[in-house]
Phi, psi and omega in degrees: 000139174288136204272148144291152183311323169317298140031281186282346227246275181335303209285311188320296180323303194300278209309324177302317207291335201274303196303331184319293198291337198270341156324263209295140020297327185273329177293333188286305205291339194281323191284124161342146175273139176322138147331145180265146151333117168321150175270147186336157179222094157003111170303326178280326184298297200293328197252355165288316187302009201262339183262025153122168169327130200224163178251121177225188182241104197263117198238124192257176183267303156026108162232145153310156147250142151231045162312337199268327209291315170331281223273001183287094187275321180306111180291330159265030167251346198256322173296006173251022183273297161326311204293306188293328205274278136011286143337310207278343183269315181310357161282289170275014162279321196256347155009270190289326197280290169333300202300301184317319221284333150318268213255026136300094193304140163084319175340288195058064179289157162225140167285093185264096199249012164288313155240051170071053183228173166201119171253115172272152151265143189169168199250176197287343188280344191256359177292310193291284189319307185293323201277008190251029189273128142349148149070018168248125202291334214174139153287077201247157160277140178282196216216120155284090182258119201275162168297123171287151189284141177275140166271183192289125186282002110357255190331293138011287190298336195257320170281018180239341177324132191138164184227124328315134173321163196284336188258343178288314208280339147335317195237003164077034190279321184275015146304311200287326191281337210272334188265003174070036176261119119251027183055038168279149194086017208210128135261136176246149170225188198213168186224146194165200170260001138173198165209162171324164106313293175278021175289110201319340159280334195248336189272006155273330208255331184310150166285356211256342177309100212263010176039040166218059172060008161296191194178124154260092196259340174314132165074030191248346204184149149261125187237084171276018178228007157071034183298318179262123174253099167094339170215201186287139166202192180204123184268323209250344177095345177283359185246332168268333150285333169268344142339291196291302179323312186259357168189059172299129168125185172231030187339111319293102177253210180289342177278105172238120002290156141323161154252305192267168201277011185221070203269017202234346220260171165261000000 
């Protein structure tokens, strides 16, 4: 039987369209896979790095799972579960970048693995390098948060004055003490510029407070910027005001008024 003419016209095409495809399929198949992008590098970050070596932030995407943490009834089993869990990825997240990072003269990396960060000193090229590490989401500068300037404390002091103070009695902090609540049994701690210890508000409430005219300050306090020689202080006076604010007094004792809305607390 005779083919129609359409026919030889039809098999060309189709055999031209299969050589076509089976080209680029080989050419697709044959080729390197794209370089992945670099990760972003902070437009502010790049014009400090331009006057020279900076201290910055290097942030990987890396998250744990901790789904599993849910099914853990013990609590300090579920926090070292997390807690491991963390580690372990910021270790193997941070891997390659820690190594550039290293054997960088100057570098000085430090390692953060609660959020995954890693802080360097360095110029715009190793900055430009760490962002082209696998698993680095960004490039950041770090951040300064200034201190609010305090107001006159004269002035302050006279318009807060009362018992209960103006600001517990705002918030109804003294309705909750009338219920015999004043956060005894309960420690805060504060981050902050240090505190008095010994502040007529505050040194009955220290945990450190051995209430026979000692002090025990091991594990009571921290000084990362070495600021205190040897025991608790406040260079700037702002960390004993907030201080007094969340837990001034002996609630309710020889100190009169609470200051703080937790006048019972350690």
């Amino acid at each position: 039987m005779a083919l129609p003419r359409s026919a030889p016209r039809r098999a060309f095409a189709f055999l031209f369209a299969l050589i076509l495809a089976l080209g680029q399929a080989g050419s697709t198949f044959g080729a390197a896979p794209p370089a992945a992008r670099p990760a972003p590098i902070d437009k502010g970050l790049l014009k400090s790095l331009e006057a020279g070596p900076t201290r910055f932030i290097v942030e990987f995407s890396a998250r744990p799972d901790l789904r599993g943490a849910g099914k853990i009834a013990d609590h300090g089993k579920r926090v070292g579960f997390v807690v491991d869990r963390l580690r372990s990825t910021a270790k193997t997240s941070q891997a390659a970048a820690l190594a550039i990072a290293k054997a960088t003269k100057g570098a000085n990396p430090t390692s953060y693995w609660l959020a995954n960060r890693l802080v360097v000193t360095g110029d715009a090229k190793l900055a430009a390098r760490l962002a082209k590490v696998p698993g680095v989401a960004s490039v950041e500068p770090t951040k300064i948060y200034p201190l609010v300037k305090p107001v006159a404390t004269a002035a302050a002091i006279l318009a807060a004055a009362g018992d209960p103070e103006w600001g517990v009695q705002q918030i109804g902090a003294d309705q909750v003490w009338a219920e015999g609540i004043t956060g005894s049994g309960i420690v805060v701690g504060s981050i902050d510029t240090g505190v008095e210890f010994s502040h007529p508000a505050l040194v009955g409430n220290y945990r450190g407070n051995n209430h026979d005219g000692t002090f025990t300050h091991d594990y009571n306090w921290w000084d990362p910027s070495h600021s205190c020689p040897g025991e608790p202080c406040d260079n700037v006076g702002h960390g004993t005001h907030t201080m007094g604010t969340i837990a001034g007094g002996d609630g309710p004792g020889p100190f009169t008024p609470d200051t703080g809305v937790a006048p019972g607390a350690e």
